[in-house]
C-alpha positions as CSV (number, residue, x, y, z in Angstrom):
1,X,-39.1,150.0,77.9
2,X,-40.5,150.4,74.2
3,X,-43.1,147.6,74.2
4,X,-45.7,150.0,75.8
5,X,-45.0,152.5,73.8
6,X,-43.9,151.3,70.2
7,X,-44.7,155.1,69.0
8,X,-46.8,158.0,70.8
9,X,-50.1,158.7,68.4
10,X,-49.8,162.4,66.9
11,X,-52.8,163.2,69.4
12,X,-51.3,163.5,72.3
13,X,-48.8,165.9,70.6
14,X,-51.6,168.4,69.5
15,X,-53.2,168.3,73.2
16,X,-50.5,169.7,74.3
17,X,-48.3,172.6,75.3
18,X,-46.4,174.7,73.9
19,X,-42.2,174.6,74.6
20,X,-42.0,177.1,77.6
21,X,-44.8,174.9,78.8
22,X,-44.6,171.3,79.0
23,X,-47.3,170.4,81.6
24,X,-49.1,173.2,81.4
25,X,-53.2,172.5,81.9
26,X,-54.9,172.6,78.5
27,X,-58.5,171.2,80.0
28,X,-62.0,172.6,80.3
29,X,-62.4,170.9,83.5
30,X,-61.1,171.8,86.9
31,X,-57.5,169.8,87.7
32,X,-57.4,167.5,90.5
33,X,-55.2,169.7,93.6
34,X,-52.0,168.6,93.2
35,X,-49.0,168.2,96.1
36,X,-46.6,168.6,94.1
37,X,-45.7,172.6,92.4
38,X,-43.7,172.6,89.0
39,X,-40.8,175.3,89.4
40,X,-39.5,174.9,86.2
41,X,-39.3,172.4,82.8
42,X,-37.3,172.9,79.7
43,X,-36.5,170.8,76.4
44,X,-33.5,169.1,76.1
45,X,-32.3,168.6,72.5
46,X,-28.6,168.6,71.8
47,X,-26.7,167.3,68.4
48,X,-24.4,164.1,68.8
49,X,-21.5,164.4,70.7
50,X,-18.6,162.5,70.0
51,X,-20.6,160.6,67.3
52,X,-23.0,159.7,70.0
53,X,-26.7,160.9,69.8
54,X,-29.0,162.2,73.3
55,X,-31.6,160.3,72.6
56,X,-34.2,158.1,74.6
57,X,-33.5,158.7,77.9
58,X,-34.8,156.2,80.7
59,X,-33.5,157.7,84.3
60,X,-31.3,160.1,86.0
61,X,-29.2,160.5,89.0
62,X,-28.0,163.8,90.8
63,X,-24.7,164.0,92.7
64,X,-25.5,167.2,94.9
65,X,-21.8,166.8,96.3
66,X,-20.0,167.7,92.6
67,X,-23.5,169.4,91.1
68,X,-23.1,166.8,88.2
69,X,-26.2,165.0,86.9
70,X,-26.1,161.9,85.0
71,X,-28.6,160.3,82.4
72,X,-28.7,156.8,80.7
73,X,-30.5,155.5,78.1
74,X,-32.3,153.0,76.1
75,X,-29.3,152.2,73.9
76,X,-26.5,152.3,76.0
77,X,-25.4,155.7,76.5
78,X,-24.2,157.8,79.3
79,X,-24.3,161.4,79.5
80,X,-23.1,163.6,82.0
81,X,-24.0,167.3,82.6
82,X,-23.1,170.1,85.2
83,X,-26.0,171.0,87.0
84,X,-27.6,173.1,90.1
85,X,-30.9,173.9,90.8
86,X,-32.7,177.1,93.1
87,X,-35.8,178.4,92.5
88,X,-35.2,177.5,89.0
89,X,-33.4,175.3,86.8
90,X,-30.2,177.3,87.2
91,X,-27.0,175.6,85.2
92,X,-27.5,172.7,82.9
93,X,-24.5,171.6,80.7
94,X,-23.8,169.0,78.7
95,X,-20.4,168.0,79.3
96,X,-20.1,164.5,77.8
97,X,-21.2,161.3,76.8
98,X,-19.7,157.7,76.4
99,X,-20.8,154.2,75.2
100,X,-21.6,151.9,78.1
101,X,-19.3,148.9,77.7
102,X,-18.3,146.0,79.8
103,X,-14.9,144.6,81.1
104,X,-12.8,142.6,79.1
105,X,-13.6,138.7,79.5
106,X,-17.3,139.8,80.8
107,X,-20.1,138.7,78.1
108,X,-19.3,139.8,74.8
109,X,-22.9,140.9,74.0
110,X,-23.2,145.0,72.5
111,X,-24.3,146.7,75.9
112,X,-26.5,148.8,72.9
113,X,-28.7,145.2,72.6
114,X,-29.0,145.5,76.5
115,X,-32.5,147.8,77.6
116,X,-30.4,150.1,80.6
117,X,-33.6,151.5,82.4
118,X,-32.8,152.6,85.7
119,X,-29.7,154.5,87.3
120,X,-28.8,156.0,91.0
121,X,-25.5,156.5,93.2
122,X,-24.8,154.8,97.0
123,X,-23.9,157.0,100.0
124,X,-20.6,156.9,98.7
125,X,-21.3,158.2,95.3
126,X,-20.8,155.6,93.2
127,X,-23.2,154.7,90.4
128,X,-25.5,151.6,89.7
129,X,-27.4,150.8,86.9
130,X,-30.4,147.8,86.3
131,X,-31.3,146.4,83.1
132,X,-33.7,144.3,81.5
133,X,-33.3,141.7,79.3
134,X,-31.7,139.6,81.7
135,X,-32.4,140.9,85.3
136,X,-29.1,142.5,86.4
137,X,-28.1,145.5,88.7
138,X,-24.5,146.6,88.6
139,X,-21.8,149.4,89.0
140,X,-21.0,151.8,86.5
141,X,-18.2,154.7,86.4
142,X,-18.2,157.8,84.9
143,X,-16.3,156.3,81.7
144,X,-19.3,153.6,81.2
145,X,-17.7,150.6,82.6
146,X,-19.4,148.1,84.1
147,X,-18.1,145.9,87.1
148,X,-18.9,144.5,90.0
149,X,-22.6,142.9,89.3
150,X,-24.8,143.3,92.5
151,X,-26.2,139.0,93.7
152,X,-29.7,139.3,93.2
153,X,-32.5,137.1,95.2
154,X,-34.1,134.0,93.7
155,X,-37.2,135.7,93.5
156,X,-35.2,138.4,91.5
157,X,-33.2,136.7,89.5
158,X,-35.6,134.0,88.0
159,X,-36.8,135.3,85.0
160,X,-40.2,133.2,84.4
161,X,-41.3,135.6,87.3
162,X,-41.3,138.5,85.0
163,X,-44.5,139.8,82.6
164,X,-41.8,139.7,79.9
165,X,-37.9,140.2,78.7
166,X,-38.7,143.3,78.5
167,X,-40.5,144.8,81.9
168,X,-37.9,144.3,84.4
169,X,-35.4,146.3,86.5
170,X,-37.4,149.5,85.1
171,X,-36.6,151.3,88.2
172,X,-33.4,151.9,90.8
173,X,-33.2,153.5,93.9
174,X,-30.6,153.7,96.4
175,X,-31.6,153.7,100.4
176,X,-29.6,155.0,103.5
177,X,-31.4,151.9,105.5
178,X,-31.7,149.2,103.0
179,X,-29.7,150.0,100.2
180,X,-30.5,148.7,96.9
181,X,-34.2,149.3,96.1
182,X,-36.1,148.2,92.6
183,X,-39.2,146.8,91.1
184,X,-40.0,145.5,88.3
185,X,-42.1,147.5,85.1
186,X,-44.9,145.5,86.1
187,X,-45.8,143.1,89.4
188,X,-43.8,140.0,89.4
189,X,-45.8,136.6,88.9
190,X,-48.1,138.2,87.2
191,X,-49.9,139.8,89.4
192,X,-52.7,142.5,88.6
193,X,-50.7,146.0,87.5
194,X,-52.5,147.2,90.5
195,X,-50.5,144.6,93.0
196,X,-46.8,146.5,92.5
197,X,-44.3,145.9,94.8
198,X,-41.0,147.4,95.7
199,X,-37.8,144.5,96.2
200,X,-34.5,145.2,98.2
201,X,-31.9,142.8,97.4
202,X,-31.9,140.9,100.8
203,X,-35.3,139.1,100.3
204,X,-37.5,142.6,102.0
205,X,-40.2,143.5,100.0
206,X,-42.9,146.3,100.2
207,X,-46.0,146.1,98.7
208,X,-48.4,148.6,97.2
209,X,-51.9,149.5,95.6
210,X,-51.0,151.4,92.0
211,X,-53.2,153.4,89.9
212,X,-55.7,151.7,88.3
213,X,-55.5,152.5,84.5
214,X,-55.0,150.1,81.3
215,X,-51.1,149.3,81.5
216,X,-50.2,151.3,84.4
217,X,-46.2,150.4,85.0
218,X,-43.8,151.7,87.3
219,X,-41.0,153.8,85.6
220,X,-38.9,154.9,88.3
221,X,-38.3,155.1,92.4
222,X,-36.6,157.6,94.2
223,X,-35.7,157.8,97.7
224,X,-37.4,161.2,99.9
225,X,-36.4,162.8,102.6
226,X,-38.1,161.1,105.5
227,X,-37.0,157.7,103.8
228,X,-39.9,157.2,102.0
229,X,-40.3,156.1,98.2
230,X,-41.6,158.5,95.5
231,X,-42.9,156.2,92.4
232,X,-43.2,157.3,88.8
233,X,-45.7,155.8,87.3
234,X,-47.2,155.4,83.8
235,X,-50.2,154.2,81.8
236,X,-50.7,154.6,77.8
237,X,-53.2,151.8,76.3
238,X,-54.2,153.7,73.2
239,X,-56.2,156.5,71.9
240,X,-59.4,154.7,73.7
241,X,-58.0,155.4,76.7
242,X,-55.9,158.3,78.7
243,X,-52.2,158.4,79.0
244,X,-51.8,159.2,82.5
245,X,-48.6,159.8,84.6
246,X,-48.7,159.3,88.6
247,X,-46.7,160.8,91.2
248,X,-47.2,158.5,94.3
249,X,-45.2,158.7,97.7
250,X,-45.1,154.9,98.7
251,X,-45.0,154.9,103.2
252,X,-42.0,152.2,103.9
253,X,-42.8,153.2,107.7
254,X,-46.8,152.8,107.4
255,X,-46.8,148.4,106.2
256,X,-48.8,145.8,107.9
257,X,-47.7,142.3,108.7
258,X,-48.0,141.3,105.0
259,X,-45.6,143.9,104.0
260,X,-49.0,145.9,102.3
261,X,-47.9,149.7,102.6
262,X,-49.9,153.1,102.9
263,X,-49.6,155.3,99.8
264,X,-50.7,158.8,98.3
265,X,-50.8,160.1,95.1
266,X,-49.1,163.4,95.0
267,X,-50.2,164.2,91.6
268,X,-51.6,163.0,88.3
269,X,-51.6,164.2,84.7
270,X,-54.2,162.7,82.8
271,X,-54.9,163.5,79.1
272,X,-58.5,163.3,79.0
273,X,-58.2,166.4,81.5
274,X,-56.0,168.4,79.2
275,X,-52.9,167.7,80.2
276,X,-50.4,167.6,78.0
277,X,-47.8,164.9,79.2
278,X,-44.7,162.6,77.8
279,X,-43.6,159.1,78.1
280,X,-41.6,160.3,81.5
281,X,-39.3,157.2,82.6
282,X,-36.6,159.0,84.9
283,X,-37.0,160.5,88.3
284,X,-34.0,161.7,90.5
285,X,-33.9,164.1,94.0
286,X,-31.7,166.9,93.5
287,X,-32.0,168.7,96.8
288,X,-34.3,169.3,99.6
289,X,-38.1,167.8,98.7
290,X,-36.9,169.1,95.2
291,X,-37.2,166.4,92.2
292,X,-36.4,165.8,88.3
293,X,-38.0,163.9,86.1
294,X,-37.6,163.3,82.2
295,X,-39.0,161.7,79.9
296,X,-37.9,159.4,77.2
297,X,-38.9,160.5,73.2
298,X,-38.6,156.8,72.2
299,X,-35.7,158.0,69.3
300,X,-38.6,159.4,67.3
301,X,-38.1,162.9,65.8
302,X,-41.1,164.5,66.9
303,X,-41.4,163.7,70.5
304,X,-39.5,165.4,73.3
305,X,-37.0,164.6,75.8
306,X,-39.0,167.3,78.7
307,X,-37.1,167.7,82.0
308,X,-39.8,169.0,84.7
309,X,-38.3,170.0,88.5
310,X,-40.7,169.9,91.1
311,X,-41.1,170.4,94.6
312,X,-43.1,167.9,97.1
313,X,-45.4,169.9,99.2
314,X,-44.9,168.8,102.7
């Protein structure tokens, strides 16, 4: 989503951190304890391939089974890379990357117009993308072809209950109990940012208290171990205000009888504390309580795409 964040002021560049350190703490004041521990980050910056550019990258999705992780982005492309992780990042290589397209007779639109936010694979290992635009979640193989759209709810599918064209299936997650999981950049029927909620695709829905902050947005979902929801979130409102990025583990299991659910923050990065932080948009597990994230450098030369693995502290 680029309406949030048109372009990143040079400030929060020069707050910041140097290469080997992307999220390291660059505050006089004390950082909140966090429940998350960074095991390792790097910068991912790699010429064109096949004509194609890696470039504003909006979520990922890690098939432990064949150690290959896939990324999507903004405009419509797919990369793949060959991936496994340890106590540290240990392989990461680009392998290739393809144009997302759709079948012949489907809408003749250029997928590059569509905004492809989130991504994740089944219990079967196929892939699934959402978009915005026009709310849609569908299949996509490793070649970029879509098929096979997903029926969305009423609720879901209306678009008038949207903030915008541009805020809606910003996040994708895949469950082992209910399948399909999403939510919208910010709350459906424009609610408060604070009143977010979390949609399966059979009418269940799971609400939840957000952060607080100017423009806070959900970015992406992913699915934990015990079968609860980790929730990227997001706020950027300006230089009069913080950028902050949340780390929340939403409690499916923990709802009362209006579907309101327990939560925790599991981490935040605020600027106005030091940290130096990016517009992250993509979160994927990749083993045990372990997590990516990356973040997307809106297609602007001096921003950076930053992967950061982390583990959950349980």
């Amino acid at each position: 989503m680029k309406k949030t964040l048109l372009l990143l002021p040079l400030y929060f560049l020069l707050i910041g951190c140097s290469l080997s350190n992307t999220l390291s703490y660059a505050g006089g004041n004390t950082p909140a304890k966090m429940d998350i521990t960074i095991l390792d980050q790097t910068i991912l910056h790699y010429q064109p391939l096949n004509g194609l550019p890696f470039s504003e990258i909006s979520d990922m999705s890690y098939d432990a089974h064949n150690h290959t992780l896939y990324m999507i982005g903004d405009k419509g492309y797919f990369h793949t890379f060959s991936a496994t992780f340890g106590q540290k990042i240990e392989t990461l290589k680009y392998l290739s990357t393809v144009r997302v397209r759709e079948q012949k007779g489907e809408s003749s639109h250029d997928i590059a117009s569509h905004d492809i936010e989130g991504l994740t694979h089944n219990d079967k290992g196929a892939l699934l993308i959402s978009l915005e635009g026009s709310p849609r979640i569908t299949h996509i193989d490793n070649t970029g072809l879509l098929s096979n759209n997903f029926t969305l709810t009423q609720a879901l599918s209306n678009k008038k209950n949207y903030s915008s064209g541009n805020t809606m299936f910003e996040a994708l997650a895949w469950h082992p109990k209910y399948g399909v999981l999403t939510a919208g950049e910010y709350p459906l029927y424009h609610r408060k940012n604070t009143e977010q909620s979390i949609y399966d695709l059979n009418g269940k829905v799971w609400n939840f208290k957000a952060a607080p902050h100017t423009n806070n947005a959900v970015t992406a979902l992913e699915v934990m171990d015990d079968g609860n929801l980790l929730v990227l979130e997001r706020a950027y409102s300006g230089l009069s205000n913080p950028f902050v990025i949340t780390l929340r583990k939403v409690y499916l299991d923990q709802c009362d009888n209006n579907n309101n659910c327990q939560s925790k923050v599991l981490a935040s990065f605020n600027s106005y504390d030091g940290w130096g932080v990016n517009n992250y948009e993509g979160l994927t597990k990749v083993g045990k309580n372990r997590y990516l994230m990356v973040s997307d450098n809106n297609n602007e030369p001096f921003l950076q795409t930053v992967l950061i693995y982390f583990e959950v502290k349980e």
